[in-house]
Legacy VTK file of the C-alpha trace (Angstrom):
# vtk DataFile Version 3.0
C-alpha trace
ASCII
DATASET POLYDATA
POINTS 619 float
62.297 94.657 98.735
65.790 93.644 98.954
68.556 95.707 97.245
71.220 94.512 94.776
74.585 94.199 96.225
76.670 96.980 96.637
73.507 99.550 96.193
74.729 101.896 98.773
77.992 102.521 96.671
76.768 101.981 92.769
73.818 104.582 93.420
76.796 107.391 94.686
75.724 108.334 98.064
77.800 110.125 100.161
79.397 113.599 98.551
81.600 112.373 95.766
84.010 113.707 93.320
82.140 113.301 89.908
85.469 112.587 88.806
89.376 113.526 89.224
88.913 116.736 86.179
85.838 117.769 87.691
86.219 120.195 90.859
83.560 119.753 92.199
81.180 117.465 94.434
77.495 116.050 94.093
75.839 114.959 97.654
73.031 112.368 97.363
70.635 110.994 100.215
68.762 107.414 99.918
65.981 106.725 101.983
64.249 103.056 101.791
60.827 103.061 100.443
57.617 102.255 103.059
58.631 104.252 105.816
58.108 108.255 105.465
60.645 110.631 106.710
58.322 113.625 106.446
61.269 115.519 105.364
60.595 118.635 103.478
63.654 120.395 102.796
67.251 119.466 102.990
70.185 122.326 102.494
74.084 121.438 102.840
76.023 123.618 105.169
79.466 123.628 105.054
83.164 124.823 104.766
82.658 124.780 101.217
79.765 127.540 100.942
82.449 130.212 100.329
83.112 128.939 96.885
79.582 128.805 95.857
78.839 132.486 95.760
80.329 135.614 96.613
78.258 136.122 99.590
78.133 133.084 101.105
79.383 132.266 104.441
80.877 128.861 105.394
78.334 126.802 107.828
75.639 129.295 107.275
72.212 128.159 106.476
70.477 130.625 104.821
73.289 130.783 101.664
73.173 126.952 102.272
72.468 125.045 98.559
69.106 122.561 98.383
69.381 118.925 97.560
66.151 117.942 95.337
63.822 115.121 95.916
63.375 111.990 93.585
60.116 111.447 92.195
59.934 108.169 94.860
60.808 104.951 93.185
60.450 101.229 93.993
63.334 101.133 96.377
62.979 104.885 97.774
63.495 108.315 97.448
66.567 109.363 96.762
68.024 113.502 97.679
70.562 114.815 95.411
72.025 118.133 94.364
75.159 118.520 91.914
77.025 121.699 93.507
77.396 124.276 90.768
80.944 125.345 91.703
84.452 124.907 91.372
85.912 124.421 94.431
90.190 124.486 95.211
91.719 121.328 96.148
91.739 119.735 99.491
89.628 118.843 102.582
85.916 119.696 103.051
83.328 119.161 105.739
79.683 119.551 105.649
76.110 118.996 107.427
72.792 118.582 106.213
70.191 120.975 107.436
66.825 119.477 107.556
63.234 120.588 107.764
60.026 118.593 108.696
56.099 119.046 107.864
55.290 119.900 111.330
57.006 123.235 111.102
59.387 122.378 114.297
63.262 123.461 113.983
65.913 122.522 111.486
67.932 119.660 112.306
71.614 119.396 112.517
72.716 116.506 110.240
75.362 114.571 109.325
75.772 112.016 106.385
74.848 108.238 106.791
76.670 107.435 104.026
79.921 109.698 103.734
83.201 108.233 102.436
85.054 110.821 104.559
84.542 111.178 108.390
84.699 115.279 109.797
87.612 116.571 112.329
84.405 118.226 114.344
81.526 116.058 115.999
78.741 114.907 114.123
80.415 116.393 110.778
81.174 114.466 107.300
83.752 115.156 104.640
84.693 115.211 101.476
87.535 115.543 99.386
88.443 117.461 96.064
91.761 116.360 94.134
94.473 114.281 96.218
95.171 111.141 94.815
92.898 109.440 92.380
91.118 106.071 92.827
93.428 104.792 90.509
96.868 105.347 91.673
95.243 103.317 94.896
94.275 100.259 93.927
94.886 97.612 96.215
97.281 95.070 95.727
95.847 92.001 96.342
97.163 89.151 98.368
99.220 86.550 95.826
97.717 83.752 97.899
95.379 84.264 100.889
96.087 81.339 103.611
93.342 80.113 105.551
92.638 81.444 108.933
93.801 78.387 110.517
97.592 79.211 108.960
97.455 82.731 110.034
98.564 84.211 113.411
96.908 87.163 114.278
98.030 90.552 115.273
95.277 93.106 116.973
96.418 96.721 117.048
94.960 99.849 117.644
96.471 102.574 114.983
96.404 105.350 117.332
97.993 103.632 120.061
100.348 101.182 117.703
102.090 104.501 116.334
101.701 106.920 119.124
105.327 107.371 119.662
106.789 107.785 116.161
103.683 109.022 113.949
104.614 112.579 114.299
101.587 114.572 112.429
101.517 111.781 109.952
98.210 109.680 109.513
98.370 106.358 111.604
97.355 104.290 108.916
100.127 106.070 107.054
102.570 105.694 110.089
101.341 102.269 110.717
103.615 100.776 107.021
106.795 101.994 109.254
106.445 98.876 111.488
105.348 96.276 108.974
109.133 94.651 108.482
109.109 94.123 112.377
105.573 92.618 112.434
106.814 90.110 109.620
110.332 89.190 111.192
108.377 88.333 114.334
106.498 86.123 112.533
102.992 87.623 111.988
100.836 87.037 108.840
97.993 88.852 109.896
96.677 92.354 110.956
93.167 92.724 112.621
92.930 96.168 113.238
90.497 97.617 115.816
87.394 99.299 114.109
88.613 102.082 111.259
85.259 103.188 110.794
84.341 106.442 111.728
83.009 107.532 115.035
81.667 110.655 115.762
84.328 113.047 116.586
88.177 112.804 116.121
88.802 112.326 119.693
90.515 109.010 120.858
88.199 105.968 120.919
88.251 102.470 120.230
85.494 102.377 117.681
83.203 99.951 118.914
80.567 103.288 118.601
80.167 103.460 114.876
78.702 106.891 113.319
79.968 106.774 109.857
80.133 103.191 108.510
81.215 103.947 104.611
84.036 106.543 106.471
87.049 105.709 108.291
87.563 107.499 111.147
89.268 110.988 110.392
91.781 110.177 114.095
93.264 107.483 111.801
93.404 109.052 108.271
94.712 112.846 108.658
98.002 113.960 107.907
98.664 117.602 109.210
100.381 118.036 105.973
98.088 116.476 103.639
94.801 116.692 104.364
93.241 116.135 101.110
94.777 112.318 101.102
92.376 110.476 103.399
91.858 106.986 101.698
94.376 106.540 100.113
96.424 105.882 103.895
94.505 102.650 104.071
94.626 101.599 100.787
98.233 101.846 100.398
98.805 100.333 104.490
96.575 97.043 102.661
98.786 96.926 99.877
102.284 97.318 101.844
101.128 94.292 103.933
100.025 92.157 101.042
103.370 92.986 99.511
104.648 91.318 103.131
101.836 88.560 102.953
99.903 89.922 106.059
96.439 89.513 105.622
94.395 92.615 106.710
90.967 91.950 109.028
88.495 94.443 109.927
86.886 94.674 113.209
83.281 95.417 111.630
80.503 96.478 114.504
77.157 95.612 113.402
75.190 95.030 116.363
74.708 98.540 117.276
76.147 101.744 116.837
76.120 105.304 118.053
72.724 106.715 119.952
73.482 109.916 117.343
73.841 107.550 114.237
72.769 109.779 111.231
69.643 108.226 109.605
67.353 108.657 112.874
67.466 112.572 112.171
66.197 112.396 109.040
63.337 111.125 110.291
60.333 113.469 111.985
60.475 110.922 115.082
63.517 109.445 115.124
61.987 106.107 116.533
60.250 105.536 113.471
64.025 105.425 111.307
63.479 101.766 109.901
67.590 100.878 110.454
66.522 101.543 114.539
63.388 101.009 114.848
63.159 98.383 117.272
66.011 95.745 118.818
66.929 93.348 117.282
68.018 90.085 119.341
69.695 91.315 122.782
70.699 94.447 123.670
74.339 96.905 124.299
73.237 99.743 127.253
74.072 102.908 125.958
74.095 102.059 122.201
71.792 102.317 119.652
70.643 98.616 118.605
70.161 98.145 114.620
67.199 96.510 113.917
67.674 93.600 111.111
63.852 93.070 111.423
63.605 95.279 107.969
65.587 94.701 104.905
66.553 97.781 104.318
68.865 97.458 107.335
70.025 93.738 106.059
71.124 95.502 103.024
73.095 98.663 104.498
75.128 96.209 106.718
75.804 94.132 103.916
76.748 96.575 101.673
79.283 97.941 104.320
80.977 95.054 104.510
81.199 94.194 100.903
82.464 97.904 100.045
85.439 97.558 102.565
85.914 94.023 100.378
85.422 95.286 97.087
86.968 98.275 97.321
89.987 97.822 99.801
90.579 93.969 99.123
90.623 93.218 102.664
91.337 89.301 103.735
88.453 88.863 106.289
86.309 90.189 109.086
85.834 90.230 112.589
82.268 90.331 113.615
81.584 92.471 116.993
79.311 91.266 119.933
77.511 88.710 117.373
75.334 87.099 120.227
73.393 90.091 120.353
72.190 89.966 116.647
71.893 86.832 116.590
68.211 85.014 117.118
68.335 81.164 117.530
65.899 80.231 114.580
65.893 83.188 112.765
68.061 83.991 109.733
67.978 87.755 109.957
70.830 89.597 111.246
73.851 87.799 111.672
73.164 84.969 109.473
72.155 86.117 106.364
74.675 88.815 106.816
77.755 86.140 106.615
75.919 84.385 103.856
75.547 87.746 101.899
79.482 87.519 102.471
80.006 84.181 101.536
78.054 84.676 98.142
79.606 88.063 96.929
83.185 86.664 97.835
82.771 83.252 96.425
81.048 84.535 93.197
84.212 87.330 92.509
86.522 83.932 92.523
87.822 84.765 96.051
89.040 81.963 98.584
89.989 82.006 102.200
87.985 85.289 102.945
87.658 84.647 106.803
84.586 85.658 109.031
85.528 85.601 112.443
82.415 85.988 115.545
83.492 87.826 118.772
80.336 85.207 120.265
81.130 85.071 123.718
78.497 82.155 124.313
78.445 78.132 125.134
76.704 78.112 121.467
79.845 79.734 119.215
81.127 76.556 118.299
77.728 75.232 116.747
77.284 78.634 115.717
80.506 78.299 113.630
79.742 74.525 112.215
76.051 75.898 110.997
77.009 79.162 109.291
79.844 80.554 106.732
81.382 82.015 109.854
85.159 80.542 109.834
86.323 81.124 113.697
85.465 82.204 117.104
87.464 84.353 120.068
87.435 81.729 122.143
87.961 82.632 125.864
89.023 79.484 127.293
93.166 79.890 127.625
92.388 83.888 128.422
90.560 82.407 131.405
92.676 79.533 132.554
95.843 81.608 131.951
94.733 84.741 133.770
92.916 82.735 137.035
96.587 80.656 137.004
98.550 83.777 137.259
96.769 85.290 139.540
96.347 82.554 141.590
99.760 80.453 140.752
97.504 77.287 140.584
96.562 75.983 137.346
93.433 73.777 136.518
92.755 70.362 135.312
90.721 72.320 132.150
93.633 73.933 131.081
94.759 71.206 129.025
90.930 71.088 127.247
91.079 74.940 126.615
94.388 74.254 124.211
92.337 72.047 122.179
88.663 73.484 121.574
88.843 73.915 117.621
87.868 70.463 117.584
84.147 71.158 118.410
83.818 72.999 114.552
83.762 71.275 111.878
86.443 70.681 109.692
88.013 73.764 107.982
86.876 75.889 110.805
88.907 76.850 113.875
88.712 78.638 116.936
90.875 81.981 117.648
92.569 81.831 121.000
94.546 84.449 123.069
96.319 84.968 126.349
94.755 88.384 126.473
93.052 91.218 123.595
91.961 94.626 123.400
88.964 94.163 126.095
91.592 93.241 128.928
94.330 94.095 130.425
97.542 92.755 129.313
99.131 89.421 130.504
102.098 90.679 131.732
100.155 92.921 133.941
98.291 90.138 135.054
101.717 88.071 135.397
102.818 90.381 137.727
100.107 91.694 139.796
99.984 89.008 142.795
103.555 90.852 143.237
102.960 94.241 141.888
105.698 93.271 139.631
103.907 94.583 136.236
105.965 93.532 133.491
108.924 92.547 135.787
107.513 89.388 135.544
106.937 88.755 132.204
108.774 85.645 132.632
105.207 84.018 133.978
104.134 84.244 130.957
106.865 81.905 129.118
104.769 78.544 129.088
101.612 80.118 128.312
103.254 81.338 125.519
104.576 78.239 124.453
100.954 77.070 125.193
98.890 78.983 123.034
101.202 79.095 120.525
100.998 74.966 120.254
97.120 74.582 120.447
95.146 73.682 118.336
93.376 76.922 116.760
95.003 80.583 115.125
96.493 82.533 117.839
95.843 86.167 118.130
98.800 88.257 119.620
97.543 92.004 121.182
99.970 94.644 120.107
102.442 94.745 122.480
102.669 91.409 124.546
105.545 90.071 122.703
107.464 92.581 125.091
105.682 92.378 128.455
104.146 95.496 127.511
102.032 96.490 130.721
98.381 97.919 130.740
96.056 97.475 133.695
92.017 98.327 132.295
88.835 97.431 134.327
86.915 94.109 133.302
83.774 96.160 134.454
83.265 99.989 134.111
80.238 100.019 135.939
78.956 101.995 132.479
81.645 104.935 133.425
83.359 104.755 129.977
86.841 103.985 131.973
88.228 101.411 129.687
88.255 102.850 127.145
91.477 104.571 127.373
94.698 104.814 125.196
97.299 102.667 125.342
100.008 103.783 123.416
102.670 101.218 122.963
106.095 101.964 124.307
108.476 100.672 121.736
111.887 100.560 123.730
110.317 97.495 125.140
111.428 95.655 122.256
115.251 95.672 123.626
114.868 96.012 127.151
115.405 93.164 129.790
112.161 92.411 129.535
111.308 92.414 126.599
114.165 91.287 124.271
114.762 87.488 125.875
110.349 87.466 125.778
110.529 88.582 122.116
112.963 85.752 121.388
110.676 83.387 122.510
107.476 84.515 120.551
109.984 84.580 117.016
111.112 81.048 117.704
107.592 80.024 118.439
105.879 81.625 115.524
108.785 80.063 113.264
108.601 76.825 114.404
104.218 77.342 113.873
105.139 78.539 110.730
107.039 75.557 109.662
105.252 72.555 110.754
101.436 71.701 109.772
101.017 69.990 112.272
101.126 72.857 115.097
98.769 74.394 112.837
96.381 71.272 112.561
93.467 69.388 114.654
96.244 66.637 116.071
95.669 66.618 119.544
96.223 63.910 122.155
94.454 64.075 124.811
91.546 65.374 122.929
89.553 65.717 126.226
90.244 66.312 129.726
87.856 66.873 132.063
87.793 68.600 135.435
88.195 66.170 137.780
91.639 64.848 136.035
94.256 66.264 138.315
96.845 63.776 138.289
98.668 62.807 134.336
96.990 59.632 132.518
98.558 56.181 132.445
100.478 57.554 129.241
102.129 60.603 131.458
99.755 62.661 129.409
97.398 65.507 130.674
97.632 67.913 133.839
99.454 67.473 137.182
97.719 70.355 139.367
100.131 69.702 142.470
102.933 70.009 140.363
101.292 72.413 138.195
102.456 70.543 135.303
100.400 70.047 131.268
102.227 67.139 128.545
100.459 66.604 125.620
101.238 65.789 121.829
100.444 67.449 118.654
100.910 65.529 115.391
100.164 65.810 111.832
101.348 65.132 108.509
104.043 67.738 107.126
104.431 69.503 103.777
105.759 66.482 102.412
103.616 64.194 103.331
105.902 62.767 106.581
104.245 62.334 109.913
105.745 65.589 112.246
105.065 64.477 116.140
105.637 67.033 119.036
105.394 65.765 123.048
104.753 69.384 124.779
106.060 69.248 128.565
105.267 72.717 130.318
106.034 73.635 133.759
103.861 76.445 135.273
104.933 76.186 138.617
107.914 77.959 140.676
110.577 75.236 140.962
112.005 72.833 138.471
110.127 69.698 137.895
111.637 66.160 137.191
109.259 64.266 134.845
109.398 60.793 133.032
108.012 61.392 129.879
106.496 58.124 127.521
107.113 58.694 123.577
105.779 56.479 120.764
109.403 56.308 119.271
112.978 55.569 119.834
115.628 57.188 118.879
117.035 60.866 118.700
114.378 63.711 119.055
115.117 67.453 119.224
114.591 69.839 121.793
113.273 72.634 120.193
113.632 74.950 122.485
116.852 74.543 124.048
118.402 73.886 120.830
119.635 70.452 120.851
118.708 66.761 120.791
118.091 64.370 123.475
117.759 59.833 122.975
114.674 58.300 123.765
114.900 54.460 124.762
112.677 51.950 125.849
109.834 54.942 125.006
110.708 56.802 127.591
113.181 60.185 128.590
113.376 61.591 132.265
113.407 65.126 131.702
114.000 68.020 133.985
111.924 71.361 133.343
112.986 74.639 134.548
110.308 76.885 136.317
107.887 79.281 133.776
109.326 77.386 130.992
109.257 74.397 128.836
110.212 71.005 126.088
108.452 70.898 122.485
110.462 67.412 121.907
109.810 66.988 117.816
110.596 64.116 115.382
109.228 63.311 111.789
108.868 60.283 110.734
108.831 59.192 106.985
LINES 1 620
619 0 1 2 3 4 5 6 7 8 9 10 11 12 13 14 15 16 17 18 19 20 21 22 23 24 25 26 27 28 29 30 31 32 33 34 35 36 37 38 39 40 41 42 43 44 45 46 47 48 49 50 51 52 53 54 55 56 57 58 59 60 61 62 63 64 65 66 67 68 69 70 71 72 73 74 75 76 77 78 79 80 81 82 83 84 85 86 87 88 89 90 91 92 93 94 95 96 97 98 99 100 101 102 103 104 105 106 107 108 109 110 111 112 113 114 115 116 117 118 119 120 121 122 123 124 125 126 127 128 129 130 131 132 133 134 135 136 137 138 139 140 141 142 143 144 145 146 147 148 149 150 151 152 153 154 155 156 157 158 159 160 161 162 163 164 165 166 167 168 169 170 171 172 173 174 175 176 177 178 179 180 181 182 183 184 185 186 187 188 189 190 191 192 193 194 195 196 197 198 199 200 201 202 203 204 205 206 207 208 209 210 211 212 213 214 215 216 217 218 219 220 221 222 223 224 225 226 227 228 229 230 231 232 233 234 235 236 237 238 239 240 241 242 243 244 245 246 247 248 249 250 251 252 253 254 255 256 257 258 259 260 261 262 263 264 265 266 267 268 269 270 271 272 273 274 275 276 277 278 279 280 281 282 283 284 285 286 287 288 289 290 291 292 293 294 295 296 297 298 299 300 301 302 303 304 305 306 307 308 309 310 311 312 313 314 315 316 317 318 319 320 321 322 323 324 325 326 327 328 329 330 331 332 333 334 335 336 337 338 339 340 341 342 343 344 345 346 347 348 349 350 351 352 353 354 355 356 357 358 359 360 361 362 363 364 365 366 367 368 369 370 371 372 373 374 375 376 377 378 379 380 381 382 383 384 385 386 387 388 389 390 391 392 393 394 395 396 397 398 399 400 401 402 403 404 405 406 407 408 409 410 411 412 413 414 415 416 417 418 419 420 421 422 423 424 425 426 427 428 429 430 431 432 433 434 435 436 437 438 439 440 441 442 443 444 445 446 447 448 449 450 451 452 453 454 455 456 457 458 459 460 461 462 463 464 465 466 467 468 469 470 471 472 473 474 475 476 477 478 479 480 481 482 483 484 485 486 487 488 489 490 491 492 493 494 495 496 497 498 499 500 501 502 503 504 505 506 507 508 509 510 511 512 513 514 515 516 517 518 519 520 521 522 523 524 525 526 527 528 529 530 531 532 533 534 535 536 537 538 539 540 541 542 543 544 545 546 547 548 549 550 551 552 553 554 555 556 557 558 559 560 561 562 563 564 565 566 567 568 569 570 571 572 573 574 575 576 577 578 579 580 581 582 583 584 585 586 587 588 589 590 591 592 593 594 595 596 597 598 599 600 601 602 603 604 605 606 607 608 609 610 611 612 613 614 615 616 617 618
């Protein structure tokens, strides 16, 4: 049977609070009906046991308090006990200690459901007094923008506030930088995956343990441990104050080989949420298995807390292609449709739904689902091979314009470089071993991305040439994934400061004209063959390693706003006679002044790494 929305949350599993007078906690355990666990006891260990009785000893079994067993209902058994204690305020962790009918040892156990990830491996938490629920509600965006308006910011909160954090939480320390995100022009945070894993050590998250917990490396404050939640909620609210729209990197393909529900079962292949693959498989991780409902509904009801709960303005969906089955609506889906109904029913527009679906098929996969955007790979690619190789290729111009393959309303997210590679300007300055020395390499793909036709994503970082070298291929060694804390003083350095300059005047100008942020494109295709500019002085000159084309588009008001794009990728200036379809005085954006067009045409002279955006509106 499939479960009401939200089930995992309205039946209060997880160890919860009864409520902010009561000091004490009630743990609960669901397990979906058809498939037997064989469980015959389960007793909570924990830091807490010292407050139960006088003799009992924190993590010690045999003082350890028994959950009791449902009588089994139509959609499973559910495990609960109600501790019997008053416990002080602050921060708890705990296990479950299970038994089987087959008389073979007690298992080590941690909570499937927990609202509060453990500082030790494979632990949960909970949390007595702190702030309540209410003094955290979320302040809600005054009007979400769709995705195609935004431009996106990925960060990793542990890295992103490495040098300033001090013991504070990240998520906490995170609100410190919001002013600088907004004056560079951002209007959107995705932040790398905040739900737990299965320690505190560093990691990027892509390994979920915990998926109702965020991870406790991101929530704990040395000095206030009991305030765990309430980081997050109050980081939403401080950006929709700002009118940053928050994204969640959600993992649902997989998650970690120790995820919690296979213990509870007497052979953990038999847990239904793992049973058996699902679509294609991750090595090393444990594949979720959307063959039963009952694992349909816990992924759906993770997303939909993190929405209900935290208000958050969209997700991005992990490695989709590998729960994804051509044909079949199970797993990924049904999962965004699940989305698209709760959101759409609670009056809520613009909620985004983003697919990390590195496949020819993402495009169609976008048009056919509620799925709003793809990371599309195509400028990453042509901008990495063309500074490593200082030759760009005909396709370039056709990666700047591949949100025209969804359909309307839709859009593709494009970036120079994210979180799975290493940065640009390390690529910019490899050929060299220049590293971020030359960042200046990276001015007209800049300008590029930031002119095509889709919602840029920025990495944390690149507006500054920050430098990070990571391995495209591990070889399964676990090597990339490795912190990169950011190193702020990049911001004002020589490097840094004129690159930074760039990226605000870009995002501004994005900002203020529709029709940067629209499908006007011209040429719309270019194949790759095309190495020399079209009878119009539009396209790609390889030799010269030279792109023109023109984005257009109605404005705010209704005027037509035209932009001719000239950009010069190669290591000498570059005469060019550009062909406009108007007369008269145009501006040049980006060297602040205005330049006269006659007879439709302008010979212009481009500096090396750089370029024109030559704009007029017309009423």
């Amino acid at each position: 049977m499939s479960l009401p929305p939200l089930f995992h949350t309205t039946a209060s599993l997880g160890a919860l609070q009864p409520s902010p007078n009561v000091p004490s906690v009630t743990f609960r355990l669901y397990f979906p009906a058809s498939f037997p666990t064989h469980i015959t006891s389960i007793r909570v260990i924990g830091d807490f046991q010292p407050h139960t009785t006088p003799t009992a000893s924190a993590w010690d079994p045999s003082s350890a308090p028994a959950l009791f067993a449902s009588v089994p209902q139509a959609e499973g058994t559910f495990w609960t006990l109600a501790l019997n204690a008053r416990l002080p305020a602050g921060f708890y962790e705990y296990q479950y200690v299970v038994t089987f009918d087959d008389g073979s040892a007690p298992r080590i156990v941690a909570d499937p459901c927990a609202r509060y990830a453990g500082r030790g491996a494979n632990r949960s938490g909970f949390v007595i007094g702190g702030s309540t629920a209410a003094e955290n509600e979320v302040t809600p965006l005054a009007a979400r923008k769709p995705l195609g308006d935004l431009v996106v910011y990925e960060l990793h909160a542990l890295d992103f506030t490495d040098e300033f954090r001090g013991g504070r939480a990240p998520l906490d320390a995170l609100r410190d930088k919001l002013d600088y995100l907004v004056d560079l022009g951002v209007n959107a945070l995705l932040i790398m995956p905040w739900t737990a894993w299965k320690d505190a050590l560093f990691d990027w998250g892509y390994q979920p343990f915990q998926y109702f917990a965020i991870s406790y490396a991101y929530a704990n404050d040395v000095n206030r441990p009991e305030e765990k939640i309430s980081w997050l909620k109050r980081l939403i609210s401080a950006c929709h104050e700002r009118g940053i729209h928050v994204i969640m990197d959600g993992v649902y393909n997989h998650c970690d080989e120790s995820f919690p529900y296979k213990s509870f079962y007497l052979r953990p292949d038999d847990c239904p949420y793992t049973a058996q693959p699902f679509g294609g498989t991750f090595p090393g991780l444990q594949d979720l298995d959307f063959n039963n409902q009952c694992t349909q509904d816990f992924i759906r009801d993770v997303c939909l807390y993190w929405i209900s709960q935290f208000k958050i303005d969209g997700i991005r969906f992990d490695n989709t292609v590998n729960f994804y089955v051509p044909g079949n609506p199970r797993g990924l889906p049904e999962l965004l449709q699940s989305i698209e109904d709760y959101v759409t029913a609670d009056g809520q527009q613009n909620f985004s739904m983003t697919l990390e679906h590195l496949d020819l098929d993402a495009a169609n996969l976008v048009s056919t689902t509620a799925a709003t955007s793809y990371w599309d790979n195509a400028i990453y690619g042509q901008a990495a091979s063309a500074l490593w190789s200082g030759t760009i290729s005909p396709l370039y111009l056709a990666a700047l314009n591949n949100t025209q393959y969804v359909s309307p309303g839709k859009t593709a997210t494009l970036y120079l470089s994210n979180h799975d590679h290493s940065t640009i300007a390390w690529a910019a300055g490899a050929p060299t071993l220049s590293g971020g020395g030359a960042w200046f390499r990276t001015q007209p793909h800049v300008i590029a991305l930031l002119t095509a036709s889709g919602t840029p994503l920025i990495p944390a970082g690149q507006e500054w040439a920050e430098d990070y070298w990571i391995p495209e291929d591990d070889a399964g060694s676990g090597r990339r994934v490795r912190a990169r804390p950011l190193r702020w003083a990049g911001t004002t350095d020589a490097f840094g400061k004129p690159l930074g300059q760039l990226y605000r005047k870009m995002l501004k100008l994005r900002a203020e004209h529709p029709a940067l942020r629209g499908p006007g494109f011209y040429p719309p295709k270019w194949e790759g063959w095309m190495q020399q500019f079209d009878a119009q002085g539009f396209g790609v000159d390889v030799q010269r390693g030279l792109v023109v084309y023109h984005r257009y588009g109605n404005g705010d008001d209704g005027a037509l706003e035209r932009f001719y794009i000239l950009l010069n990728f190669g290591v000498a200036a570059q005469t060019v006679q550009m062909q406009f379809a108007e007369d008269g005085e145009w501006e040049d954006v980006l060297a602040d002044s205005t330049v006269k067009v006659a007879g439709n045409r302008l010979t212009v002279t481009v500096e090396s790494n750089w370029g024109h955006i030559f704009f007029k509106k017309t009423a």
